[in-house]
Residue frames as a rotation matrix with the C-alpha (Angstrom) as fourth column:
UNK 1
0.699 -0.486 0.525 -54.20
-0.426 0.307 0.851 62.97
-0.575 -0.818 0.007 -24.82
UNK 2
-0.074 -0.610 -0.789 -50.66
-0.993 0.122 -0.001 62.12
0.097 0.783 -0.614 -26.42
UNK 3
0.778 -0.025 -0.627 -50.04
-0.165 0.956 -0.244 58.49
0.606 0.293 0.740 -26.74
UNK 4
0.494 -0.644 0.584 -47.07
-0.859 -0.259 0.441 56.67
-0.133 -0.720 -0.682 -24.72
UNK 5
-0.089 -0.824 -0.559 -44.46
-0.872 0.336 -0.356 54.50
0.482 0.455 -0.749 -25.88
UNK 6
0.990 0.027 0.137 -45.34
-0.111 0.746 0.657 51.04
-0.084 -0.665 0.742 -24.54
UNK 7
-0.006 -1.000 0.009 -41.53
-0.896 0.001 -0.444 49.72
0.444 -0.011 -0.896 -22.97
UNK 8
0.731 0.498 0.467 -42.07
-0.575 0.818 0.029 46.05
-0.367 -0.290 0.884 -23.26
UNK 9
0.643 -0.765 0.012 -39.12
0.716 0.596 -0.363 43.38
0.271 0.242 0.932 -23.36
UNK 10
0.138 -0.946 -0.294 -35.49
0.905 -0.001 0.425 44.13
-0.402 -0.324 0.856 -22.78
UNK 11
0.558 -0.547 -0.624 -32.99
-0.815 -0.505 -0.286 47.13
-0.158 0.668 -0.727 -23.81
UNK 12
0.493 -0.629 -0.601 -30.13
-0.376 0.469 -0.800 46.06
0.785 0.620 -0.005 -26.00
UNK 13
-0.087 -0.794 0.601 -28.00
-0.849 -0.256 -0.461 46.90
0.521 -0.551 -0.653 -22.85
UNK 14
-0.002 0.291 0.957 -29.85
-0.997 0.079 -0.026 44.36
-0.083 -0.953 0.290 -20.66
UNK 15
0.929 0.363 0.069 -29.65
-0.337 0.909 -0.243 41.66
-0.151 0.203 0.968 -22.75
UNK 16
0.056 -0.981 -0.183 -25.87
-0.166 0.172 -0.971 41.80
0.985 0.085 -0.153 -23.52
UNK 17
-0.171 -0.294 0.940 -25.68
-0.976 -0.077 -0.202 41.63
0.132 -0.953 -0.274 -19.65
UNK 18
0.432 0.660 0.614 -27.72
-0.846 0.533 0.021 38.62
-0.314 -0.528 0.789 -19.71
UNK 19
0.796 -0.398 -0.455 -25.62
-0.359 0.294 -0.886 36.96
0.487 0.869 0.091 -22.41
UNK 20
-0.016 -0.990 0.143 -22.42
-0.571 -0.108 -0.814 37.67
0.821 -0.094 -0.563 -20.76
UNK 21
-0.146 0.361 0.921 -24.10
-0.845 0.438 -0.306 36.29
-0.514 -0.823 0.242 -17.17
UNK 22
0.862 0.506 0.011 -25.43
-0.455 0.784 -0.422 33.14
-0.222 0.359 0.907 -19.34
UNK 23
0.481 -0.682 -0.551 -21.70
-0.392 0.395 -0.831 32.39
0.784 0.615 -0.078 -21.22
UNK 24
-0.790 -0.447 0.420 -19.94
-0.510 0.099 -0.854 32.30
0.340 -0.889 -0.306 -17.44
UNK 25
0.086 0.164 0.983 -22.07
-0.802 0.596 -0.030 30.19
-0.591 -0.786 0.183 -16.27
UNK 26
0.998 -0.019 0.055 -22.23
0.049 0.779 -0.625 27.52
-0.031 0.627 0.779 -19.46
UNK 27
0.159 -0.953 -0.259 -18.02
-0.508 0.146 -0.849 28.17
0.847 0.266 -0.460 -19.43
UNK 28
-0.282 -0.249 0.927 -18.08
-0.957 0.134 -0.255 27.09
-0.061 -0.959 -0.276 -15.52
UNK 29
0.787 0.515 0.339 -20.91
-0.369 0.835 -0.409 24.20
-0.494 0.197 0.847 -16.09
UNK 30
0.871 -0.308 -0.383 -18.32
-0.250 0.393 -0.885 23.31
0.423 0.866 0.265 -19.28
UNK 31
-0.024 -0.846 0.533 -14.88
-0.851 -0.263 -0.455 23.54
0.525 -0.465 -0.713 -16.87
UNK 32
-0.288 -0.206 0.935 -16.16
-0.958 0.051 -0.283 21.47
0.010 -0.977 -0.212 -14.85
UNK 33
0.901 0.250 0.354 -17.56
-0.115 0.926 -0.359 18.39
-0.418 0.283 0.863 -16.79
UNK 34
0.561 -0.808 -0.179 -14.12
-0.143 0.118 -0.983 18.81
0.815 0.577 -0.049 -18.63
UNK 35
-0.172 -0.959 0.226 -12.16
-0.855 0.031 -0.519 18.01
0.490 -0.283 -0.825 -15.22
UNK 36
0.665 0.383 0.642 -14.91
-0.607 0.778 0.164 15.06
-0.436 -0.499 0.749 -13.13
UNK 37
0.741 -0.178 -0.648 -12.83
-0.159 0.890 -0.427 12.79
0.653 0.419 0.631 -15.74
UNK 38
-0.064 -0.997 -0.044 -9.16
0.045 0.041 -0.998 13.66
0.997 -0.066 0.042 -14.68
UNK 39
-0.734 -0.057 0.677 -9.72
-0.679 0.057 -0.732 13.57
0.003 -0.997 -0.081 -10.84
UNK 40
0.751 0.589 0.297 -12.16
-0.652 0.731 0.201 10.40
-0.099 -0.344 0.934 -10.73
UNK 41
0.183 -0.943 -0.278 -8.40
-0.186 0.245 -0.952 9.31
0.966 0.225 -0.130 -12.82
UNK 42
-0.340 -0.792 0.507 -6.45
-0.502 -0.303 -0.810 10.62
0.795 -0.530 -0.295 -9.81
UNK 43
-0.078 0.401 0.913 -9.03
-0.942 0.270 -0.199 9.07
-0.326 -0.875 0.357 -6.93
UNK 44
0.883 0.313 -0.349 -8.62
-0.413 0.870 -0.267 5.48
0.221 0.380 0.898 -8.98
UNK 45
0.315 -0.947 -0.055 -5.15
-0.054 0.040 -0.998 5.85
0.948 0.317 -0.039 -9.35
UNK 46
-0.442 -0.326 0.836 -5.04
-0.788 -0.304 -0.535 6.32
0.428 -0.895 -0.123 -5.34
UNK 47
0.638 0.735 0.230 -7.41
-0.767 0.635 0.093 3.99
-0.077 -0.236 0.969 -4.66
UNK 48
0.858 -0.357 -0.368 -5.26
0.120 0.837 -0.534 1.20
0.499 0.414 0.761 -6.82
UNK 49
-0.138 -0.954 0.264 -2.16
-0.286 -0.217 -0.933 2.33
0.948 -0.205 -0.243 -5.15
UNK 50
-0.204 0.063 0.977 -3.22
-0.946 -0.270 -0.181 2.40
0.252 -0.961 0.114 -1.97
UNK 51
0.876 0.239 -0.419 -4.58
-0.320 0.938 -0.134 -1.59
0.361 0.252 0.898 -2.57
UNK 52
0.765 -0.420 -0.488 -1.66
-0.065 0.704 -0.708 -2.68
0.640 0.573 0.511 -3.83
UNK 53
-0.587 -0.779 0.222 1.15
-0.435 0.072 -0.897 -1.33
0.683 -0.623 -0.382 -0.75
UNK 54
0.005 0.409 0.913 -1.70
-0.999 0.044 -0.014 -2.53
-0.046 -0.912 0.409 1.99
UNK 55
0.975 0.162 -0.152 -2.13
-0.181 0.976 -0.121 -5.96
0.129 0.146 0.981 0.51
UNK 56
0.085 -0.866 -0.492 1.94
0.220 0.498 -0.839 -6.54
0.972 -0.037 0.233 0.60
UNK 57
-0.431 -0.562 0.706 2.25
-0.470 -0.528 -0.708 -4.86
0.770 -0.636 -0.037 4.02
UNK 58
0.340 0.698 0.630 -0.64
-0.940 0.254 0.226 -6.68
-0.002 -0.669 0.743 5.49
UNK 59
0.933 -0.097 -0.348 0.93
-0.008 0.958 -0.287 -10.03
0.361 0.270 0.893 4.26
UNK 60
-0.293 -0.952 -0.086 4.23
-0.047 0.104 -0.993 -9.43
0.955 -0.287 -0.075 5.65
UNK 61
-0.270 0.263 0.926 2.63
-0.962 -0.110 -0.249 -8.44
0.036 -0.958 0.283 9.32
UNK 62
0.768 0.637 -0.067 0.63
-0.595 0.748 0.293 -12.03
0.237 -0.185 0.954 8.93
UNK 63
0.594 -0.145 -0.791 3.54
0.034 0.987 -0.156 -13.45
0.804 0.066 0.591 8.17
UNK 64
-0.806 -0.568 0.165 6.39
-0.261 0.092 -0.961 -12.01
0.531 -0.818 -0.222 10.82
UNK 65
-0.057 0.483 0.874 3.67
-0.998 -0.013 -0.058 -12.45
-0.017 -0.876 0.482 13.47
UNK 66
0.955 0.223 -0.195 3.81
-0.219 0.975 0.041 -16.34
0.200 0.003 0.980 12.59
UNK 67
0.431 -0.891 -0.147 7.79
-0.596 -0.158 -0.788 -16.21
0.678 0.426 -0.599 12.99
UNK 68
0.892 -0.438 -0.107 10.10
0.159 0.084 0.984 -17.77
-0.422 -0.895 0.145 15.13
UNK 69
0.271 -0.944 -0.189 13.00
0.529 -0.018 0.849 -16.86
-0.805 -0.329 0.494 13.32
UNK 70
0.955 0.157 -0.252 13.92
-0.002 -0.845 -0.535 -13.49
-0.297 0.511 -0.807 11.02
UNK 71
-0.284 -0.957 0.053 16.82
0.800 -0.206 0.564 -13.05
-0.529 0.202 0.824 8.54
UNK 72
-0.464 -0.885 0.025 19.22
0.192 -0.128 -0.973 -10.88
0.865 -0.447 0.230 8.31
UNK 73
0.208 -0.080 -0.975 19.32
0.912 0.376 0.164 -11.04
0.353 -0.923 0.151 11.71
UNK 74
0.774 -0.003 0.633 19.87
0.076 -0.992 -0.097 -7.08
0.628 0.124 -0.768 12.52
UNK 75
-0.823 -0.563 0.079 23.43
0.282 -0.525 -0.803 -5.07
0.494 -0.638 0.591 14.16
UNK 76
-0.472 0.277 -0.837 22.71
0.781 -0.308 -0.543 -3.14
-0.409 -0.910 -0.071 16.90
UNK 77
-0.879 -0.041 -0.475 21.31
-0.225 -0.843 0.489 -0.48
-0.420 0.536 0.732 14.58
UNK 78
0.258 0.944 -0.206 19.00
-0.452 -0.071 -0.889 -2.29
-0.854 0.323 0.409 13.00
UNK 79
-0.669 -0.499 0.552 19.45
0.162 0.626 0.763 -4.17
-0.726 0.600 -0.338 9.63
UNK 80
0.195 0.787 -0.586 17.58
-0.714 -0.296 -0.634 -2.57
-0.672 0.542 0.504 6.18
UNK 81
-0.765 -0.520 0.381 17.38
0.189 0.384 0.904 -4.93
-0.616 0.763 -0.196 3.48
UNK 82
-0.290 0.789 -0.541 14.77
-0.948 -0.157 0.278 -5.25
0.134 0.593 0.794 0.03
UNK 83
0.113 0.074 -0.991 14.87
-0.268 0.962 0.042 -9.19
0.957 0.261 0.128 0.88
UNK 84
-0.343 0.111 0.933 13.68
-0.939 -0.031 -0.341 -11.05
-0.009 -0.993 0.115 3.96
UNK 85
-0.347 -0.016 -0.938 13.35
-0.181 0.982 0.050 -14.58
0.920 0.187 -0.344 5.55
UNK 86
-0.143 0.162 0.976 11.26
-0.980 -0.159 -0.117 -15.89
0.136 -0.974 0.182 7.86
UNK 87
-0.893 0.082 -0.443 10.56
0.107 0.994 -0.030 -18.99
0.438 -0.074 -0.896 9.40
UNK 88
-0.329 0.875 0.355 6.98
-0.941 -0.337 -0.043 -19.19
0.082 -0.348 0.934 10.26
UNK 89
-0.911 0.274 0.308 4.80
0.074 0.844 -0.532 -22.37
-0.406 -0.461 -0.789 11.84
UNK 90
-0.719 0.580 -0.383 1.50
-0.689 -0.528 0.496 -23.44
0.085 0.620 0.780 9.75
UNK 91
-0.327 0.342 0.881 -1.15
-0.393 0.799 -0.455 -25.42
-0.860 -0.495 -0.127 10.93
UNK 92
-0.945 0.092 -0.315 -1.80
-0.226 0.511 0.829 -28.26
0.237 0.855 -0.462 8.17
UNK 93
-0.236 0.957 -0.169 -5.35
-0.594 -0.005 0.805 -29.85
0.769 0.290 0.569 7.65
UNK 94
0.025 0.381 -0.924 -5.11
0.392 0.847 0.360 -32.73
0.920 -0.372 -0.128 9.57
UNK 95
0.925 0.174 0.338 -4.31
-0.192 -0.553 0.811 -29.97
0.328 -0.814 -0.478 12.94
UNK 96
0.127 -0.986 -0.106 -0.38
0.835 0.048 0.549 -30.68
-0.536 -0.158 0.829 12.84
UNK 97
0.909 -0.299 -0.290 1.94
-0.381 -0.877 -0.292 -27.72
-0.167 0.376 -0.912 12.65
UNK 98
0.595 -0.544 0.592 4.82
0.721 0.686 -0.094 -27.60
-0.355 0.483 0.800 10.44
UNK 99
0.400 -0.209 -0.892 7.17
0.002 -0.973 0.229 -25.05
-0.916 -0.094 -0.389 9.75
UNK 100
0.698 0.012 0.716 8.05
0.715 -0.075 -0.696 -23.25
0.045 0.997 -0.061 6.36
UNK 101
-0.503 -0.781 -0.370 10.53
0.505 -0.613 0.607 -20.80
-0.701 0.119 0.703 4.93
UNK 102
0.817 0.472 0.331 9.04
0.564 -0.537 -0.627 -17.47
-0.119 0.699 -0.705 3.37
UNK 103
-0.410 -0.909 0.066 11.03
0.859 -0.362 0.361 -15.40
-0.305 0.205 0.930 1.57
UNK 104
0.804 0.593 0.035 10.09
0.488 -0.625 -0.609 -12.02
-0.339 0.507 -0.792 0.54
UNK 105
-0.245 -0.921 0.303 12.15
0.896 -0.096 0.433 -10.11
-0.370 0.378 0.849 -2.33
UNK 106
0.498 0.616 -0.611 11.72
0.436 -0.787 -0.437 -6.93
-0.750 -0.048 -0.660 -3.42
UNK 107
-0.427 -0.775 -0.466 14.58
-0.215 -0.413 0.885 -6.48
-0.878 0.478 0.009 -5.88
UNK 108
-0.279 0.238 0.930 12.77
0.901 0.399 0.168 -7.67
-0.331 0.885 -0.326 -9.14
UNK 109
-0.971 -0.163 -0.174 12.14
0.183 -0.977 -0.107 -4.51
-0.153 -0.135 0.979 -11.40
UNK 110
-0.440 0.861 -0.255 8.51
0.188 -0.189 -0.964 -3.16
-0.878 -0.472 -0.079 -11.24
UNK 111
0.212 0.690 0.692 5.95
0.895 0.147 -0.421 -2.25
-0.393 0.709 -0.586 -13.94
UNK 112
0.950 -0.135 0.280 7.27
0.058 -0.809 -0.585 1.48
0.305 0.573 -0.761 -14.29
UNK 113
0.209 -0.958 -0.195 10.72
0.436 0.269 -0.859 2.31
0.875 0.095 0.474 -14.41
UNK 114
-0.631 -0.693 0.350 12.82
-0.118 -0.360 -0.925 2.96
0.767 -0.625 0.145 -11.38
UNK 115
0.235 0.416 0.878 10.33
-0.924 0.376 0.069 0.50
-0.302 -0.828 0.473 -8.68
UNK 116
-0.803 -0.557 0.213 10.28
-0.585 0.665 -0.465 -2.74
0.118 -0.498 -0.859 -7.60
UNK 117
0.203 0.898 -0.390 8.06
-0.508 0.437 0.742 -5.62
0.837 0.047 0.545 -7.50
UNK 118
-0.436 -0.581 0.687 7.93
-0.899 0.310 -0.308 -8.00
-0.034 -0.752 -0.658 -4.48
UNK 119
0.137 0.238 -0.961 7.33
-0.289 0.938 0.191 -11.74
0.947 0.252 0.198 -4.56
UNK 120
0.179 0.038 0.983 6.51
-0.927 0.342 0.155 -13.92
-0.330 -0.939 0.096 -1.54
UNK 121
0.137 -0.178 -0.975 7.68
-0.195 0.960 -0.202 -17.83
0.971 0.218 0.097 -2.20
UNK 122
0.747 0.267 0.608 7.25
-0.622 0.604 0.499 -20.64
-0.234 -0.751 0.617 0.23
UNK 123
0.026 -0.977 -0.213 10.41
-0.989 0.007 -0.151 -22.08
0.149 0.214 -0.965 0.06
UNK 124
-0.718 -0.222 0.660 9.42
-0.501 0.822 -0.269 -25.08
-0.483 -0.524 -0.702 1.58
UNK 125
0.241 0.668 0.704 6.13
0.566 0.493 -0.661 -26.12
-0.789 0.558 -0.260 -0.90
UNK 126
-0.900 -0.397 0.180 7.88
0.334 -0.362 0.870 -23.81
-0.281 0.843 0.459 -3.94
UNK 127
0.274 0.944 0.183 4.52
0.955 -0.245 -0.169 -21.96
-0.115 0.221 -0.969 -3.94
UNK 128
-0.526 -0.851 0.003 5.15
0.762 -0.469 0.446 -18.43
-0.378 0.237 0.895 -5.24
UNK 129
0.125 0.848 0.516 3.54
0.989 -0.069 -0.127 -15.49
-0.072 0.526 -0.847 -5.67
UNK 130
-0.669 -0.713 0.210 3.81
0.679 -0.701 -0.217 -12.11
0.302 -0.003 0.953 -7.10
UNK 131
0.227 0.684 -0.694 2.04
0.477 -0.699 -0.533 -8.89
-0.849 -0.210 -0.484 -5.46
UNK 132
-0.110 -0.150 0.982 1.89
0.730 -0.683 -0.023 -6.90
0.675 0.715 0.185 -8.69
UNK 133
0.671 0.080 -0.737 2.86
0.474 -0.811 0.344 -3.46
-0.571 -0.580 -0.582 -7.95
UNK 134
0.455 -0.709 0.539 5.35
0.493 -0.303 -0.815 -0.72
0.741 0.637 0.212 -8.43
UNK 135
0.785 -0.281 -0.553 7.09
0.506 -0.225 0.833 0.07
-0.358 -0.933 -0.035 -5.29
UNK 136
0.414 -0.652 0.635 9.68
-0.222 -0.749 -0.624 2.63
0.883 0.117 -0.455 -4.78
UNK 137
0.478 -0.019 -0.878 11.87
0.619 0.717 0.321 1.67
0.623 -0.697 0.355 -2.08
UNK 138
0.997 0.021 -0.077 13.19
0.055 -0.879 0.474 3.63
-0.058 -0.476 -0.877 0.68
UNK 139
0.476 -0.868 0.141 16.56
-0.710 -0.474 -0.521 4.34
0.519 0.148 -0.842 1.48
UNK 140
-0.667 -0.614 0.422 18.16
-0.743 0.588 -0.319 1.11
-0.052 -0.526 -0.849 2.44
UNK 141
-0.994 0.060 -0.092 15.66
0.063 0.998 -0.028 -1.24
0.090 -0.034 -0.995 2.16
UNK 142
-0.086 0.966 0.244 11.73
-0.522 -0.253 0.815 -1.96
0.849 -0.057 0.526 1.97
UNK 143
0.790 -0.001 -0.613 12.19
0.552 0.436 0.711 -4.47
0.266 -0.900 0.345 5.54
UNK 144
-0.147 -0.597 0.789 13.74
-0.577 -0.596 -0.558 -2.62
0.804 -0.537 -0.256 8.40
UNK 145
0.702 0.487 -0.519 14.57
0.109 0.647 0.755 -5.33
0.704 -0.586 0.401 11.24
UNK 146
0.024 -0.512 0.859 15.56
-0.892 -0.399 -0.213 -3.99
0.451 -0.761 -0.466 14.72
UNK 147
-0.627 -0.553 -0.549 17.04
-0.264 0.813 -0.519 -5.65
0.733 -0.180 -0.655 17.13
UNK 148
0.082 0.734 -0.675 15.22
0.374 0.605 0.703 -7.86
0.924 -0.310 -0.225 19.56
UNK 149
0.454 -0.002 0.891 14.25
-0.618 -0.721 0.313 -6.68
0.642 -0.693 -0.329 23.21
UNK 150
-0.318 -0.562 0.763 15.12
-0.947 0.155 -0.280 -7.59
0.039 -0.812 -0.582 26.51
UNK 151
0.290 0.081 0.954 14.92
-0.482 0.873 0.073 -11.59
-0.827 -0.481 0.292 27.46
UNK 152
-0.558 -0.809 0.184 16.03
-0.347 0.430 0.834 -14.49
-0.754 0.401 -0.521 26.29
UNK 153
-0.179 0.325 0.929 13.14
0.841 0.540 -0.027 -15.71
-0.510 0.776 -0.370 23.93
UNK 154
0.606 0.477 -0.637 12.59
-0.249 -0.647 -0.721 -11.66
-0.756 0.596 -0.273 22.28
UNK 155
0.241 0.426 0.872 12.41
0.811 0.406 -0.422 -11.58
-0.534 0.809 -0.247 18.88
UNK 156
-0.863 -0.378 -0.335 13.74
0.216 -0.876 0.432 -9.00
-0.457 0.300 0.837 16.66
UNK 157
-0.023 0.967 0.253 10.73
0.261 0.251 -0.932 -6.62
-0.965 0.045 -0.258 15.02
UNK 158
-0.739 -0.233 0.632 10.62
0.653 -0.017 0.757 -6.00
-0.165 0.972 0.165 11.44
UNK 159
-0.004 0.524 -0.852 8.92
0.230 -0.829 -0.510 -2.95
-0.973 -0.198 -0.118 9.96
UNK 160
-0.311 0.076 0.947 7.88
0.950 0.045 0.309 -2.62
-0.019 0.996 -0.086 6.01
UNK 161
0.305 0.235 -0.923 7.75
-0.230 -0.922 -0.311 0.66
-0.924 0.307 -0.228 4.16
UNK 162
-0.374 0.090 0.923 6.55
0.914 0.206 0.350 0.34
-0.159 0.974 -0.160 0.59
UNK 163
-0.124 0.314 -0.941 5.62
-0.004 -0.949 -0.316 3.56
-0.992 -0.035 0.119 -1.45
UNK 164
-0.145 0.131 0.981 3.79
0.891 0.448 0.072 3.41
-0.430 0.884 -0.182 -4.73
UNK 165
-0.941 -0.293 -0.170 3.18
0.223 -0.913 0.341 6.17
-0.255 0.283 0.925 -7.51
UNK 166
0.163 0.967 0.194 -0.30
0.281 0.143 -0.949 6.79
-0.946 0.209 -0.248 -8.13
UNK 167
-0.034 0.179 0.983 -1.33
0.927 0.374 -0.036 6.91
-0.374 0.910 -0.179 -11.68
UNK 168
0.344 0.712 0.612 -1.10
0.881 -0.471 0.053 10.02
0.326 0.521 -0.789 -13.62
UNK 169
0.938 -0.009 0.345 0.89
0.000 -1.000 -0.025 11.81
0.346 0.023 -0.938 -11.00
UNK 170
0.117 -0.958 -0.262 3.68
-0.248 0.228 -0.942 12.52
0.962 0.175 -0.211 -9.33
UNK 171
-0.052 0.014 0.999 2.74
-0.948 -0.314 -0.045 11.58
0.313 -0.949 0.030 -5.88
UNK 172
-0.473 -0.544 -0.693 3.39
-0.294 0.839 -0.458 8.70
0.831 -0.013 -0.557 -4.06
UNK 173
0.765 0.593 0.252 0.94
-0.462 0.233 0.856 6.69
0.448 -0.771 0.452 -1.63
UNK 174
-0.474 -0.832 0.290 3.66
-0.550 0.022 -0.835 5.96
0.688 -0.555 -0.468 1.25
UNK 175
0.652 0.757 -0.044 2.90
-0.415 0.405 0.815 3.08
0.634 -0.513 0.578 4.05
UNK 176
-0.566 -0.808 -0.163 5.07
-0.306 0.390 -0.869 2.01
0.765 -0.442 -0.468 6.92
UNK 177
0.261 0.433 0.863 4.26
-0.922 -0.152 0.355 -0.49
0.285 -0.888 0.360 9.57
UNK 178
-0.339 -0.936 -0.090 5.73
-0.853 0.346 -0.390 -2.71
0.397 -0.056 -0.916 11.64
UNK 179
0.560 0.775 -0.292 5.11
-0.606 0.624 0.494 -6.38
0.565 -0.100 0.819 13.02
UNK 180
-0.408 -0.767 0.496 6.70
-0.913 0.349 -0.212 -8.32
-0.010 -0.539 -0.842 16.00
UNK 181
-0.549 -0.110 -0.829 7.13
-0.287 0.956 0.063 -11.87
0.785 0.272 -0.556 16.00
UNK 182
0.751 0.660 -0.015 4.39
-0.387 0.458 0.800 -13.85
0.535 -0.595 0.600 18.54
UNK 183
0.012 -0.809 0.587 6.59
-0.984 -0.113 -0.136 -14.58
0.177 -0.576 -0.798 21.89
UNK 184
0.489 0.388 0.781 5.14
-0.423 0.889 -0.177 -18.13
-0.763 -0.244 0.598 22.35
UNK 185
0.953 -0.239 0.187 7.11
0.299 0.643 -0.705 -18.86
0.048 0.728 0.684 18.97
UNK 186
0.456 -0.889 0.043 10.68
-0.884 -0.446 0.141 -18.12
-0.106 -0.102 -0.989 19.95
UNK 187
-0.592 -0.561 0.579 11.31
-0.401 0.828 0.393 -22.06
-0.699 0.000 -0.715 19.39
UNK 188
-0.284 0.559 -0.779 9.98
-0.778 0.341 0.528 -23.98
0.561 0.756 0.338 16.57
UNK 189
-0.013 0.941 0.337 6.34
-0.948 0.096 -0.304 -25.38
-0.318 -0.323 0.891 17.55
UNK 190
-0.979 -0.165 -0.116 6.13
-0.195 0.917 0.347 -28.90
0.049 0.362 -0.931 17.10
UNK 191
-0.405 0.844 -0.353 2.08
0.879 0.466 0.105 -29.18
0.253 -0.268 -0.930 18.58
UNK 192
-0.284 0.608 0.742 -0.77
0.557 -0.525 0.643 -27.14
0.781 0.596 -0.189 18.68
UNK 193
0.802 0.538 -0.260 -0.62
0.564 -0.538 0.626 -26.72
0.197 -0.649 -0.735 22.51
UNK 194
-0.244 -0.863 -0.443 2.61
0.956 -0.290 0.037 -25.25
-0.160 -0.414 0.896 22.37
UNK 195
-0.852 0.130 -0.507 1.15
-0.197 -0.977 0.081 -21.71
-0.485 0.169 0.858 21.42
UNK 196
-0.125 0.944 -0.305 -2.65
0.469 -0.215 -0.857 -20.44
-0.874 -0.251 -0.416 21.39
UNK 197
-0.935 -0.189 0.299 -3.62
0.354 -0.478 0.804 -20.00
-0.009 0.858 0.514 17.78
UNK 198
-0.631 0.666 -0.398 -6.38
-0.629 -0.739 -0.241 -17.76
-0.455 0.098 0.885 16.21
């Protein structure tokens, strides 16, 4: 009886397949630990961006909703500016309210070139603070204040649109929203029952 070639392990052929199947996946496996860095970047960079326009936008709304009185005053059009005054009523410790002058400014120049920082200042205790950021402003103005509705105590609303760059790219986290003045404060508030606070 002749003998018979035992045909144990691979051909040549089958291993070069296996190779080539092995390199594509360690180049994919390698692709991909080589981008997790630059897009955890890009989701930080959004993250911080996104912070920084909510925290100024949310502080303007607090404050127009304390208002009883908004400068520039707006045309019939509306009035953009980068710089805004309100008068706003604050209840003090002892449970007397007192009224203040915020300013917000937006014209200082930001941390990268061609934005804007904005700064809130109590005008009336010279308390001051800056929202780090880097804000791109829209066209005309980061405060847009329309004109007040119908009756005699409405209030004009005011509407903020900040847009930051996110780190790293060239996109821009965009936010607009808008915040009408509390109708109960259309006169300056001398006593806590004059208007139902939170």
């Amino acid at each position: 009886m002749p003998l018979v070639a035992r045909q144990d392990g691979f051909t040549l052929v089958e291993t070069m397949v296996s190779m080539v199947v092995g390199l594509a996946v360690l180049f994919a496996v390698l692709l991909l630990v080589d981008l997790a860095p630059g897009q955890a970047a890009a989701v930080d960079g959004r993250v911080t961006a996104v912070g920084d326009v909510d925290l100024v936008v949310d502080r303007v709304q607090d404050d127009v909703r304390q208002t009883y009185a908004v400068l520039p005053w707006p045309g019939a059009g509306g009035t953009a500016s980068n710089q805004l005054q309100l008068k706003v009523v604050t209840r003090n410790a002892d449970g007397s309210m007192s009224p203040h002058t915020i300013v917000w400014d937006c014209t200082k120049p930001g941390a990268r070139p061609g934005t804007k920082a904005c700064t809130r200042q109590d005008v009336t205790t010279s308390a001051k603070a800056t929202h780090l950021g880097s804000f791109r402003m829209p066209a005309g103005g980061a405060f847009l204040v329309l004109p007040p509705g119908a009756g005699a105590a409405a209030l004009p609303s005011v509407r903020v649109r900040l847009a930051e760059p996110v780190t790293g790219r060239t996109a821009t986290v965009d936010l607009a929203s808008g915040a009408t003045p509390r109708t109960c404060q259309a006169a300056q508030l001398t006593a806590a029952k004059e208007c139902p606070w939170p």
